[in-house]
NUTOR-91496 format. One record per residue (C-alpha): residue number from 1; residue in three letters; chain; x, y, z. Coordinates in Angstrom, 3 decimals. Layout:
REM residues N
@k = NUM	r = ALA	c = A	east = X	north = Y	up = Z
...
//
This chain:
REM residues 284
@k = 1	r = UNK	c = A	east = 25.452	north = -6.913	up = 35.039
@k = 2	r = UNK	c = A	east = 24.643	north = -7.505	up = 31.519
@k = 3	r = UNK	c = A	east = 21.677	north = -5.189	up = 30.106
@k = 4	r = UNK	c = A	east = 19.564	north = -6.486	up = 27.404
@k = 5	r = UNK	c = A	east = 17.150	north = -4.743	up = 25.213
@k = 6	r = UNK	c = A	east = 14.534	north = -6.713	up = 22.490
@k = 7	r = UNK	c = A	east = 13.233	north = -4.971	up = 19.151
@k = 8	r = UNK	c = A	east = 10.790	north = -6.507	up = 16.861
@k = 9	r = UNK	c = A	east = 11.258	north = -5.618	up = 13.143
@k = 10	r = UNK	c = A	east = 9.501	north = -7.365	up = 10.674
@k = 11	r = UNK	c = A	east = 10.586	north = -8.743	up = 6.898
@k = 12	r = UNK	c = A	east = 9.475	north = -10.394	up = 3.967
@k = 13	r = UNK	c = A	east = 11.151	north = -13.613	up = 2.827
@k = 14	r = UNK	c = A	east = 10.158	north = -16.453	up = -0.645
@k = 15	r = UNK	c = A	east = 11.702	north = -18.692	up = -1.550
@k = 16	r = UNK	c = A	east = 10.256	north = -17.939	up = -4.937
@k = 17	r = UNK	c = A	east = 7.322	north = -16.178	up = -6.239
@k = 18	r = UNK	c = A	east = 4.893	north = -15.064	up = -3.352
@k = 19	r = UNK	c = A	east = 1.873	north = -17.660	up = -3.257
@k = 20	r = UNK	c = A	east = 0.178	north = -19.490	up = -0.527
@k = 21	r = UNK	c = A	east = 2.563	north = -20.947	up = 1.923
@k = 22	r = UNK	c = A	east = 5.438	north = -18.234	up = 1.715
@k = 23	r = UNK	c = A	east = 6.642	north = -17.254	up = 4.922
@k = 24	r = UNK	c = A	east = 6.391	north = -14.113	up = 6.935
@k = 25	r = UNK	c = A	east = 9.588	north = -14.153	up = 9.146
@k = 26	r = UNK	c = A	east = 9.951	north = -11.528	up = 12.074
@k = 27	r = UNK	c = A	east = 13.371	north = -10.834	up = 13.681
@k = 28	r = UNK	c = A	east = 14.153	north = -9.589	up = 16.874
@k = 29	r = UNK	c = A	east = 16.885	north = -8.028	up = 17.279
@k = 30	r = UNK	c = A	east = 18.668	north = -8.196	up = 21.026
@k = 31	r = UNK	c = A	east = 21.408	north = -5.980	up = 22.066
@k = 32	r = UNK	c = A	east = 23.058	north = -6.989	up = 24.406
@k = 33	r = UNK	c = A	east = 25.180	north = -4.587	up = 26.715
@k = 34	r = UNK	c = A	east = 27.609	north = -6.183	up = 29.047
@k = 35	r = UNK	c = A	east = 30.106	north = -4.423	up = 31.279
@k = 36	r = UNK	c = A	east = 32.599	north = -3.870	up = 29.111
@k = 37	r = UNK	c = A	east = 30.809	north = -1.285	up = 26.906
@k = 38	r = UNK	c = A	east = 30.513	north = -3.524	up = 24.264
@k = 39	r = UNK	c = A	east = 27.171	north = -4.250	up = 22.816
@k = 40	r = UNK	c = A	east = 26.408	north = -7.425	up = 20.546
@k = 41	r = UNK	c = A	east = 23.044	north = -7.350	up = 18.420
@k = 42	r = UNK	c = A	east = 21.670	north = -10.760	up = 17.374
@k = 43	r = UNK	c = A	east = 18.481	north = -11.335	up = 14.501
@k = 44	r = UNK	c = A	east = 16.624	north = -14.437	up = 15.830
@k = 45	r = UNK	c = A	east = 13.665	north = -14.979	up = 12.796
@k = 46	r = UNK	c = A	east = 10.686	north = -16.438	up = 13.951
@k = 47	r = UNK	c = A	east = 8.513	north = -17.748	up = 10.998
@k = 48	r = UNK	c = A	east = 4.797	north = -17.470	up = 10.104
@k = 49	r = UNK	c = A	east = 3.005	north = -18.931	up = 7.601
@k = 50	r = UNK	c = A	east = 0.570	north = -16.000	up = 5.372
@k = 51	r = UNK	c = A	east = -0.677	north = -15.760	up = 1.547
@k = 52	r = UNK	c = A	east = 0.094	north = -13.437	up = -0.542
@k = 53	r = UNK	c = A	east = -3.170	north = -11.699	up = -2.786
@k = 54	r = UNK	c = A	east = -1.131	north = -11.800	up = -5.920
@k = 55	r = UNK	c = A	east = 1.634	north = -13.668	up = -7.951
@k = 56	r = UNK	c = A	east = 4.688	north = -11.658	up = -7.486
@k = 57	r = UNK	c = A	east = 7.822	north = -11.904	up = -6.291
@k = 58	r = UNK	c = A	east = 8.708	north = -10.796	up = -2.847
@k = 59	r = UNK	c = A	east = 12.247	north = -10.916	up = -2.058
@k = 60	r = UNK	c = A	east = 13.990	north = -10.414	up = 1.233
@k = 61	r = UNK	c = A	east = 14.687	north = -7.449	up = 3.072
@k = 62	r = UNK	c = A	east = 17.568	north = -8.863	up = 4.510
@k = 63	r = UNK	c = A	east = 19.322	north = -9.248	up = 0.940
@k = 64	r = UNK	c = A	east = 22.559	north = -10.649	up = 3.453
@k = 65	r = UNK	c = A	east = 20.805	north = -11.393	up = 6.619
@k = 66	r = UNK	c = A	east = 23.472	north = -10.856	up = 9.653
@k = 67	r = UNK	c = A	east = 23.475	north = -13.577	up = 12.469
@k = 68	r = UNK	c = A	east = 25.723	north = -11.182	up = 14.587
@k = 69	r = UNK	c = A	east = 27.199	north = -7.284	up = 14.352
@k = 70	r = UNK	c = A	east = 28.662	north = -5.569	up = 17.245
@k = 71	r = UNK	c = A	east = 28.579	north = -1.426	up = 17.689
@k = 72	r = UNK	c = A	east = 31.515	north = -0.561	up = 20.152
@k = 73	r = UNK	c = A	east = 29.406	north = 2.931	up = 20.574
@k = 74	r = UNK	c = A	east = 26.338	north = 1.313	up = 22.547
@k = 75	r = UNK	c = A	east = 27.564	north = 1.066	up = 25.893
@k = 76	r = UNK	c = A	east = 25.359	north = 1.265	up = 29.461
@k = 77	r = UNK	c = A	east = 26.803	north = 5.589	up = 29.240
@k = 78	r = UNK	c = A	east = 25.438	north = 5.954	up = 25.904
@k = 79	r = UNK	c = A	east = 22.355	north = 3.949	up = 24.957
@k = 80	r = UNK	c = A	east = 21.724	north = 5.841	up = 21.676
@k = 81	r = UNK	c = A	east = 24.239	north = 3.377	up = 20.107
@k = 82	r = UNK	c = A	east = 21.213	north = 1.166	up = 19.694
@k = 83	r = UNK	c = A	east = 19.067	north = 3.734	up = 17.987
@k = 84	r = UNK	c = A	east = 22.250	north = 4.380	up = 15.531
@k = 85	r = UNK	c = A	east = 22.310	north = 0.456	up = 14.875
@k = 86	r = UNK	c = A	east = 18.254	north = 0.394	up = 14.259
@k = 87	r = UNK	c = A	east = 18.637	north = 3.311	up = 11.836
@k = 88	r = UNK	c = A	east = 21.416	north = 1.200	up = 9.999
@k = 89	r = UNK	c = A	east = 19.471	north = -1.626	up = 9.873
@k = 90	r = UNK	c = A	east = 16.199	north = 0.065	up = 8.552
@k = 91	r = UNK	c = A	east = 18.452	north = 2.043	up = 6.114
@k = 92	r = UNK	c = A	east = 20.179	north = -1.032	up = 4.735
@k = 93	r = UNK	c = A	east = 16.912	north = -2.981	up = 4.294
@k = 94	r = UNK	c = A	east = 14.541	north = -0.232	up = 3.140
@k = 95	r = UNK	c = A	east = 14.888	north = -1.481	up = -0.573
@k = 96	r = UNK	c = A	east = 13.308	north = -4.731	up = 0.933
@k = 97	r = UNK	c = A	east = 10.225	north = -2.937	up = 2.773
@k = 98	r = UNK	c = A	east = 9.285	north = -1.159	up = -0.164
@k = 99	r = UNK	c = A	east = 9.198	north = -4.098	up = -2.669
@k = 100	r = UNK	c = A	east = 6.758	north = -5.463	up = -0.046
@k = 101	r = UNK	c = A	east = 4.396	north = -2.068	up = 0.011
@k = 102	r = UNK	c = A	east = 4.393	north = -2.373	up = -3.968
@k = 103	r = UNK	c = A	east = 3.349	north = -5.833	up = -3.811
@k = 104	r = UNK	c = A	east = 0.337	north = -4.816	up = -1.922
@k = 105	r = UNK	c = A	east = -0.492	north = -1.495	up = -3.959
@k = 106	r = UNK	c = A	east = -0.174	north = -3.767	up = -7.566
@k = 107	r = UNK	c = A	east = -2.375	north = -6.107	up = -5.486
@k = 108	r = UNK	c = A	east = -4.764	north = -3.019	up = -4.851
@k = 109	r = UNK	c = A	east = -4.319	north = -2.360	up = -8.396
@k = 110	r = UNK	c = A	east = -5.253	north = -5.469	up = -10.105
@k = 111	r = UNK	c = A	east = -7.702	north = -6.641	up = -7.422
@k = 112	r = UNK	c = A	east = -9.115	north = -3.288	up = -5.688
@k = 113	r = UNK	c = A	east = -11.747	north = -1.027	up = -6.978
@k = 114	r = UNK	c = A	east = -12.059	north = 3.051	up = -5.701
@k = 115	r = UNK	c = A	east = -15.168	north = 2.948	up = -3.162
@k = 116	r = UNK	c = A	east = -14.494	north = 7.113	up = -4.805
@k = 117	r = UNK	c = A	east = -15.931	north = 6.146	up = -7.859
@k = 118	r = UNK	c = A	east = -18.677	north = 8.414	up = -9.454
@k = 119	r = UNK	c = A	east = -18.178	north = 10.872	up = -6.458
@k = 120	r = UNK	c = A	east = -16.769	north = 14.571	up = -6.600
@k = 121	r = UNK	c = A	east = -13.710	north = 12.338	up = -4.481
@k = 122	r = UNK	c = A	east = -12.158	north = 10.866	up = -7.686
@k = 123	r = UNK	c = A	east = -11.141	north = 14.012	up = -9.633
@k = 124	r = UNK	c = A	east = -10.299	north = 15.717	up = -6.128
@k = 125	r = UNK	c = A	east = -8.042	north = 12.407	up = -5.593
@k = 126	r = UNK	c = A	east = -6.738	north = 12.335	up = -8.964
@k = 127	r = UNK	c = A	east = -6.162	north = 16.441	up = -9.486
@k = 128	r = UNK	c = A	east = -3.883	north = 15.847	up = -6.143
@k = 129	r = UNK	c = A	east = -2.345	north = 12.983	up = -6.826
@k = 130	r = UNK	c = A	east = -0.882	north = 14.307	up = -10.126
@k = 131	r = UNK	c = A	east = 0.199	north = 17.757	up = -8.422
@k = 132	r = UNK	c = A	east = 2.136	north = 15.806	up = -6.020
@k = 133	r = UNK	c = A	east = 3.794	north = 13.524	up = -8.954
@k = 134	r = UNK	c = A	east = 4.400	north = 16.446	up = -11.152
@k = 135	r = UNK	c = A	east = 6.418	north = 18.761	up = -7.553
@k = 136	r = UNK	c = A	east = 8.090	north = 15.689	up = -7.166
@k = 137	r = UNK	c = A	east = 9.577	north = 15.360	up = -10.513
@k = 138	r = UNK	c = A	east = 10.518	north = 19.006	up = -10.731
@k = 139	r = UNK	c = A	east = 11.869	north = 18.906	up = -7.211
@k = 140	r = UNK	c = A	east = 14.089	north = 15.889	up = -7.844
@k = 141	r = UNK	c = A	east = 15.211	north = 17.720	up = -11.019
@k = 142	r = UNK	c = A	east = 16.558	north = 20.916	up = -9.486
@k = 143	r = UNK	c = A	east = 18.105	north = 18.521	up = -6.900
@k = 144	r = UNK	c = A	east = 19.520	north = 16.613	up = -9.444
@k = 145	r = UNK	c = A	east = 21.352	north = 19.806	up = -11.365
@k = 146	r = UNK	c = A	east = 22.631	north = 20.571	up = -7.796
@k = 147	r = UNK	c = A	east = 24.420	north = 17.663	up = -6.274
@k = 148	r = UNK	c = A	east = 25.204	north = 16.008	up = -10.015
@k = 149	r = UNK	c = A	east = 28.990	north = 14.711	up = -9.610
@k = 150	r = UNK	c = A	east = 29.406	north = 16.444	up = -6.257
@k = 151	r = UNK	c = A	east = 27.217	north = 13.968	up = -3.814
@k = 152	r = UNK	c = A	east = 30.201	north = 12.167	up = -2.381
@k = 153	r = UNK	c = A	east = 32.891	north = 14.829	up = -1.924
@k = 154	r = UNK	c = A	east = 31.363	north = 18.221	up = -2.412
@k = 155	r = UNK	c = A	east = 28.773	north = 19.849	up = 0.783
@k = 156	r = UNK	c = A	east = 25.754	north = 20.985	up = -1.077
@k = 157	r = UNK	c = A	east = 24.192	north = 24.114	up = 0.907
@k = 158	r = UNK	c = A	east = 22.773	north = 26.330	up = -1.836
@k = 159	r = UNK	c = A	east = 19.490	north = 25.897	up = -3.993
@k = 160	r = UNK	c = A	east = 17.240	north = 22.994	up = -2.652
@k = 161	r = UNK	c = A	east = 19.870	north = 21.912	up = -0.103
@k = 162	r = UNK	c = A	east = 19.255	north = 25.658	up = 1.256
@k = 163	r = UNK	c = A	east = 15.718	north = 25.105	up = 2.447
@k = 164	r = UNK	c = A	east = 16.346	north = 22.030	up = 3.876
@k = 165	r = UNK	c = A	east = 18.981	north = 19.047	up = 4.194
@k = 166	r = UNK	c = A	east = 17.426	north = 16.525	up = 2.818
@k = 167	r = UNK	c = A	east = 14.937	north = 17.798	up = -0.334
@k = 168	r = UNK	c = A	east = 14.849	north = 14.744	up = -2.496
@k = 169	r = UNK	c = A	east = 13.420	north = 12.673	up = 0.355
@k = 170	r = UNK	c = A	east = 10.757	north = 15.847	up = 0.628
@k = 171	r = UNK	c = A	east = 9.953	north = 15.232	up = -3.037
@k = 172	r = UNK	c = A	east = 10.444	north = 11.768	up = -2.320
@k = 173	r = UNK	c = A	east = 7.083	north = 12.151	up = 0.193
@k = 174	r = UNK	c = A	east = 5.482	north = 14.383	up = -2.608
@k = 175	r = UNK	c = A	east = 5.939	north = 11.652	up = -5.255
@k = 176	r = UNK	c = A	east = 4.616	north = 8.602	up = -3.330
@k = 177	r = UNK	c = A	east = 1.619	north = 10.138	up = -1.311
@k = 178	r = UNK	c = A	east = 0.604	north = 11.278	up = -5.301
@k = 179	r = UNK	c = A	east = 0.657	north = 8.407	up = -6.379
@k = 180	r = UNK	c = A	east = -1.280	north = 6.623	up = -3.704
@k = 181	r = UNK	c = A	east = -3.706	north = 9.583	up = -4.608
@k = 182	r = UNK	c = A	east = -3.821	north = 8.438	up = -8.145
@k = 183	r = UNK	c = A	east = -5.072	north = 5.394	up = -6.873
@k = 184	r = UNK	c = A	east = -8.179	north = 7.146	up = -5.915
@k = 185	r = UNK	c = A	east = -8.157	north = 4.724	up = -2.450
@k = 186	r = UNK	c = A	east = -7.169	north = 6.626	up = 0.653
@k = 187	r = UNK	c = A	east = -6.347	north = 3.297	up = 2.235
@k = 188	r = UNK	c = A	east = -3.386	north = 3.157	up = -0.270
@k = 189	r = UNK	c = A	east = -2.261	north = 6.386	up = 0.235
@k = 190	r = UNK	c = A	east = -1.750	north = 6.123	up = 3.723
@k = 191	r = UNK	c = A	east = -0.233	north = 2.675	up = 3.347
@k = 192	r = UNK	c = A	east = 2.521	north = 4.560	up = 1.523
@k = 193	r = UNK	c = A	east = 2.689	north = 7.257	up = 3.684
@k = 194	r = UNK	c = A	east = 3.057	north = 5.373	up = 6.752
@k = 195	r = UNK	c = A	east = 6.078	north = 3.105	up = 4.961
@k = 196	r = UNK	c = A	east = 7.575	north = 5.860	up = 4.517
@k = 197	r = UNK	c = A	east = 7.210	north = 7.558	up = 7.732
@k = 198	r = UNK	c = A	east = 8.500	north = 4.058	up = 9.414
@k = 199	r = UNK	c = A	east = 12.166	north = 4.222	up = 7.015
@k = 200	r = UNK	c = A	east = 12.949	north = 7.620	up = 6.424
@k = 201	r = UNK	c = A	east = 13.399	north = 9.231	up = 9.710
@k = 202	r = UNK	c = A	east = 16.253	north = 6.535	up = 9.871
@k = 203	r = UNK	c = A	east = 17.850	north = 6.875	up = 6.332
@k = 204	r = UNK	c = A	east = 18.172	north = 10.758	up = 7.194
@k = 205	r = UNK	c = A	east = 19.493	north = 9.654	up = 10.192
@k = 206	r = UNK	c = A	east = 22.233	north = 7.610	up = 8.874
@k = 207	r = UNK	c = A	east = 22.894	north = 9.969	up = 6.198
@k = 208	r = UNK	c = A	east = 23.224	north = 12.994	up = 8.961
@k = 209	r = UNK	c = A	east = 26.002	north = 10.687	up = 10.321
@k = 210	r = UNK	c = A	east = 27.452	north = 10.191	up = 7.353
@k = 211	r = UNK	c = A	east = 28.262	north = 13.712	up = 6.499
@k = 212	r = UNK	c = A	east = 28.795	north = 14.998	up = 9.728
@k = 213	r = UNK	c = A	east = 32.000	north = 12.633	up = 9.345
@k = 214	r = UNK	c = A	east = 32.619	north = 13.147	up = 6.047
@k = 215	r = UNK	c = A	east = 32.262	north = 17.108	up = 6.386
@k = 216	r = UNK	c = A	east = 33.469	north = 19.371	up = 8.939
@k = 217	r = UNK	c = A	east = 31.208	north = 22.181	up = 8.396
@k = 218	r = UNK	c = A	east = 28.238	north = 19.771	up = 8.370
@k = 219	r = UNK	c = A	east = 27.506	north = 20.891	up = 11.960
@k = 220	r = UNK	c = A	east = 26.807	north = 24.632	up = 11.568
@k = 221	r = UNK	c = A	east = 25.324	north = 23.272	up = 8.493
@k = 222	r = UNK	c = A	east = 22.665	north = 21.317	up = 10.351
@k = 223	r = UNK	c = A	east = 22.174	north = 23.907	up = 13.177
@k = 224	r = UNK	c = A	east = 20.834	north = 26.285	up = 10.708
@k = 225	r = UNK	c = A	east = 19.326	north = 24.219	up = 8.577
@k = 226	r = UNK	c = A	east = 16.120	north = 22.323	up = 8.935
@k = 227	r = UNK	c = A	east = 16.414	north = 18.200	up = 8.327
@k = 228	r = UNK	c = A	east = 13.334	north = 17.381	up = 6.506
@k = 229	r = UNK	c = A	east = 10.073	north = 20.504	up = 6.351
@k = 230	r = UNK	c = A	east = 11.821	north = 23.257	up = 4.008
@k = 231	r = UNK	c = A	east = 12.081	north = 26.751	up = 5.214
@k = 232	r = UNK	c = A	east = 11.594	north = 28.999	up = 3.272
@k = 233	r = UNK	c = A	east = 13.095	north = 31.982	up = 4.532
@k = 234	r = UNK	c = A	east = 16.458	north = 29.918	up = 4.254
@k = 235	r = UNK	c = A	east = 16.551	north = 29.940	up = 0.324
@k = 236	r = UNK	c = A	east = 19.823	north = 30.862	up = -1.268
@k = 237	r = UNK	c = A	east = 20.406	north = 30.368	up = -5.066
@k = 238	r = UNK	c = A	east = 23.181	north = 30.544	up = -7.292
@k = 239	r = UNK	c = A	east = 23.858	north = 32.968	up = -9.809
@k = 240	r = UNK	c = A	east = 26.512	north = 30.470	up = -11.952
@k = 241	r = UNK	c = A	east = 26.711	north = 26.824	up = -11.190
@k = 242	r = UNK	c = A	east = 28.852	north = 24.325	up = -13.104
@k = 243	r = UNK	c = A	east = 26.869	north = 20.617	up = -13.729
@k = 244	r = UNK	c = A	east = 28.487	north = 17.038	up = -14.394
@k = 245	r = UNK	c = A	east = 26.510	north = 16.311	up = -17.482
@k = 246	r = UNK	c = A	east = 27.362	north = 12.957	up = -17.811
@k = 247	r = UNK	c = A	east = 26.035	north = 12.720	up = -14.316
@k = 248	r = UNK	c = A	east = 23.068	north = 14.702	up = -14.386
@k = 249	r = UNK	c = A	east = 22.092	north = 12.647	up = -17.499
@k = 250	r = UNK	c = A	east = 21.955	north = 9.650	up = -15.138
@k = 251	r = UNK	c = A	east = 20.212	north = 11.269	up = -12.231
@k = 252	r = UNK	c = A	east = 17.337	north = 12.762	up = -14.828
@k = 253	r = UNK	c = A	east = 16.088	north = 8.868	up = -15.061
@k = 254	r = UNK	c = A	east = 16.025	north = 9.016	up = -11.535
@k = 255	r = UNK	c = A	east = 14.101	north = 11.942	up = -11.252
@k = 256	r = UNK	c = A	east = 11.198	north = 11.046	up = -13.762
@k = 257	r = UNK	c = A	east = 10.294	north = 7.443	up = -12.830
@k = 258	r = UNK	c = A	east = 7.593	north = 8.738	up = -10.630
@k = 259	r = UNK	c = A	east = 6.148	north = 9.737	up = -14.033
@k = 260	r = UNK	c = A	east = 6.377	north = 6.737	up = -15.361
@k = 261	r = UNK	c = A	east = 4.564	north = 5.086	up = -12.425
@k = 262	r = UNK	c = A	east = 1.868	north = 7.588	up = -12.680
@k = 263	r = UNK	c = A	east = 1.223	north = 6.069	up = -15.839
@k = 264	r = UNK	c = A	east = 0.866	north = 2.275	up = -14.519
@k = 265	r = UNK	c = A	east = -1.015	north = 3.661	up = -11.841
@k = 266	r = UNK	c = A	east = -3.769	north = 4.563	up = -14.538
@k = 267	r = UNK	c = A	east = -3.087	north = 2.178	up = -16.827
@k = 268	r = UNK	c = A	east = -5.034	north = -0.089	up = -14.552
@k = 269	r = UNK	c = A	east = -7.929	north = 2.059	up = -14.335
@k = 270	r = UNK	c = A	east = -8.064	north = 1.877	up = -18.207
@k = 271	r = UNK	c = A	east = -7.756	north = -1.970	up = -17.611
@k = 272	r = UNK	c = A	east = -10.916	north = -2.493	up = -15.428
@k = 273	r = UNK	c = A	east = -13.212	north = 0.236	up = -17.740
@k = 274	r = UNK	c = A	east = -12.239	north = -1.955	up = -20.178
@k = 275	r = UNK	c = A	east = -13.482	north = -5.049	up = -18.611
@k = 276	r = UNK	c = A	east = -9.497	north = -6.849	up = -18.978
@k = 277	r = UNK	c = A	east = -9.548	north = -6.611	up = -15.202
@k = 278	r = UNK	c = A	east = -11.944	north = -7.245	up = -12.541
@k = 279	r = UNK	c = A	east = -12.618	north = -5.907	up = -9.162
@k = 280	r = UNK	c = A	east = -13.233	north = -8.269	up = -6.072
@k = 281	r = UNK	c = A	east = -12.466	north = -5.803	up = -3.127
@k = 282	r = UNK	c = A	east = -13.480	north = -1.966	up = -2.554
@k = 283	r = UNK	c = A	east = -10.384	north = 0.294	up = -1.721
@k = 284	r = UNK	c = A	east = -11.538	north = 3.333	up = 0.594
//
């Protein structure tokens, strides 16, 4: 007898710029696991009506929206094939979720003023916030001079990549928690924190997958090697290391635009002290 499991993920879709009357749709996906060890997911949308705070464009996670894919590995013997197809569906569309979470923190921005205002909270908030920007930068950096022209066909184990598999989405954490900081509105900086806790477990997921395929000697790898919390104990440098310029040139704009969003994030502030912005709601 057929077997049939129901998830409820949620996305974002406009048909234009978000304003009153866009629509909230939520898919469900349904595996479906007959017999035959063949599993078939389906996205049914079911739409809601919501308004946006502000005027900016939300576009939709599912950038190619799938009315069927099948995963041959979910089977009634092996039910983590429809973990593995959740993971590949939140790492496909995490682009999507995030333009969402920056609509609302630009929304905090322009609308939202710190409750942390004129308290001892602010500085601590701010001091923080641009400790975590500034390890997240540097982190992304010295992954950057590491896995620059060797990401696709090279196993990086040494440097950053020896204290844990995965250290850009580490700085990655760093970066955005500092910047909801800069905000000065805990509310915010969960917000971000929790987005990020709901994709990345997936993405590192996916990408575990990936190399374990891609690279025999992933697996002893991974047994020694912690996924996501660095471990110190594990570091191993190098004392000469060759770098694709070219491609490390690229990868240092990657590694800096938290700075640049540090900036927006108080470019606002400067806004409302000026009195070019004005506050209707109180952020905690």
């Amino acid at each position: 007898m057929s077997q049939k499991m129901t998830v409820r993920l949620p996305s974002y879709d406009t048909t234009g710029f978000a304003g009153p009357g866009a629509r909230l749709t939520t898919y469900y996906i349904s595996a479906i696991k007959p017999d035959n060890g063949r599993a078939t997911l389906e996205c049914r949308p079911l739409v809601l009506v919501f308004a946006p705070v502000c005027p900016l464009e939300v576009r939709d996670i599912l950038l190619q929206p799938p009315n069927r894919m099948t995963d041959s590995s979910i089977s009634p013997s092996q039910p983590a094939g429809l973990s593995r197809a959740l993971d590949n569906f939140l790492t496909r569309h995490r682009i999507g979720v995030w333009r969402v979470v920056v609509t609302f923190v630009l929304a905090s921005l322009v609308f939202g003023h710190s409750r942390w205002d004129g308290t001892w909270v602010s500085p601590l908030l701010l001091t923080l916030g641009m400790l975590g920007v500034s390890l997240a930068t540097v982190g992304r950096l010295w992954c950057a001079l590491y896995i620059s022209g060797r990401k696709n066909n090279t196993l990086v184990t040494s440097g950053p990549y020896s204290l844990c598999r995965h250290p850009l989405y580490v700085c990655n954490l760093l970066g955005i928690i500092g910047l909801g900081a800069m905000t000065e509105s805990l509310a915010v900086t969960a917000v971000l924190a929790l987005a990020f806790a709901l994709m990345y477990p997936a993405v590192i997921r996916t990408e575990d997958r990936f190399l374990a395929s891609a690279f025999p000697e992933f697996a002893e790898y991974a047994r020694r090697t912690p996924a996501f919390f660095p471990r110190l104990s594990l570091y191993r440098g190098e004392s000469t290391w060759t770098v694709h310029v070219s491609s490390f040139q690229r990868n240092i704009a990657d590694s800096v635009w938290f700075l640049g969003l540090s900036v927006v994030v108080e470019s606002f502030d400067l806004f409302h002290d000026a009195g070019v912005l004005r506050a209707v709601v109180t952020l905690a």
